[in-house]
N, C-alpha and C positions, 0 to 999 in steps of 0.2 A: 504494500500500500504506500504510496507517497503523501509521506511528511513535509511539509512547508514550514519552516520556522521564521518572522519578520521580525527586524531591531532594525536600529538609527531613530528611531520616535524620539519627541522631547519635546518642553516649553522654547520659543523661538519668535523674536520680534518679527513686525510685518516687516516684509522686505528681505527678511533671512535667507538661509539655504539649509536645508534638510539631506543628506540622504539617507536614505533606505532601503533595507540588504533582505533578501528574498532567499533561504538558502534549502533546498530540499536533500532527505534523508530515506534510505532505503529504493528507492529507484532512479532513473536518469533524469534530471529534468529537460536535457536534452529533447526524449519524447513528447514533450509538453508546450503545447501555446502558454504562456501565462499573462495576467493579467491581473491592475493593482485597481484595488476596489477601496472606495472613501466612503465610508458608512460613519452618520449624525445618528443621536438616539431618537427612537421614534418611527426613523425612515430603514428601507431596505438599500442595502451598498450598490451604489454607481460605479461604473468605471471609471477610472481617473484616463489609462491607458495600459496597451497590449502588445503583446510582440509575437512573431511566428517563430518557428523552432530555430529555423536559420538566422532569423534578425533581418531579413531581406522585408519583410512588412514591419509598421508598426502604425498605431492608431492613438490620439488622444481625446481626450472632451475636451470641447471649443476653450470649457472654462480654463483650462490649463496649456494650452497652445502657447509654445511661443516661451513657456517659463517653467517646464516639467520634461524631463528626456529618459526615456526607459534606455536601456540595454540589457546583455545577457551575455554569461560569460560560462557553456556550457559545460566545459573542463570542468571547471572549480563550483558545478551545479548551485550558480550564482542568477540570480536577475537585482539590478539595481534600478532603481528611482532617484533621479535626481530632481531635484526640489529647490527652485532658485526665483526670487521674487516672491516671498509665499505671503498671501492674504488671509485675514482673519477667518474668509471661508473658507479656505483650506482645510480648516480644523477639522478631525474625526478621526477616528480609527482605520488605521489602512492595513489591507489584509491583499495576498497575493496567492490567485488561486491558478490551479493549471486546467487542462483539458487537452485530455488524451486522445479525442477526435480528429485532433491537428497531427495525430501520428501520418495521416495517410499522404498531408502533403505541407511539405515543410514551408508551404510559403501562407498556410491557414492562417487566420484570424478571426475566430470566435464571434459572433453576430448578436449572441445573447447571454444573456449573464446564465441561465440554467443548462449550456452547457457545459458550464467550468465545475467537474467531479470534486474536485478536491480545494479543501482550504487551509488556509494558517488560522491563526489565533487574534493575529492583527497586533499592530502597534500604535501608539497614541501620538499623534500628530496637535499640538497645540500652537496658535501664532495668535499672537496677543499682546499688545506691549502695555 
């Protein structure tokens, strides 16, 4: 079964930089699209942004364009979030999940949040001064 573990979270003034380490345990994450998801209490987690297996795709929300850059670093069964410019909307729990459907073609990118199989636990993103 694939483990997702997420850290770099923390309090951070507007305008800060964050990143954020996506590290999977017991299979490849290699095989996996993943995707970093920003969940407020109340509401169900959005996608922030996503990457295909290869890193040859990636996709973000409008709200993050321009100031958020995913990569993947498949050796070291690593994905990283980088967080630069961050706004007090920002704030929430960011959780990085994969989906094994992107096995078939490395250049996939997940269209829905339910079919990402697997999740992490999430890390706590605060931007607040």
């Amino acid at each position: 079964q694939l483990r997702l573990v997420e850290s770099g979270g923390g309090l951070v003034q507007p305008g800060g930089s964050l990143r954020l380490s996506c590290v999977a345990t017991e299979r490849r994450l290699a095989d996996y699209a993943i995707g970093w998801f920003r969940q407020v209490p109340g509401k169900e987690p959005e996608e922030a942004s996503c990457i295909s297996r290869n890193s040859r795709k990636t996709h973000y929300a409008d709200s993050v364009k321009g100031r958020f850059t995913i990569s993947r670093d498949n050796a070291a069964n690593t994905v990283t979030l980088y967080m630069n410019g961050l706004k007090p909307e920002d704030t929430g729990v960011y959780s990085c999940a994969g989906d094994l459907t992107a096995y078939a073609d490395p250049n996939y990118i997940p269209p829905f949040k339910s079919e990402y199989d697997y999740w992490g636990q999430g890390t706590q993103v605060t931007v607040s001064s």
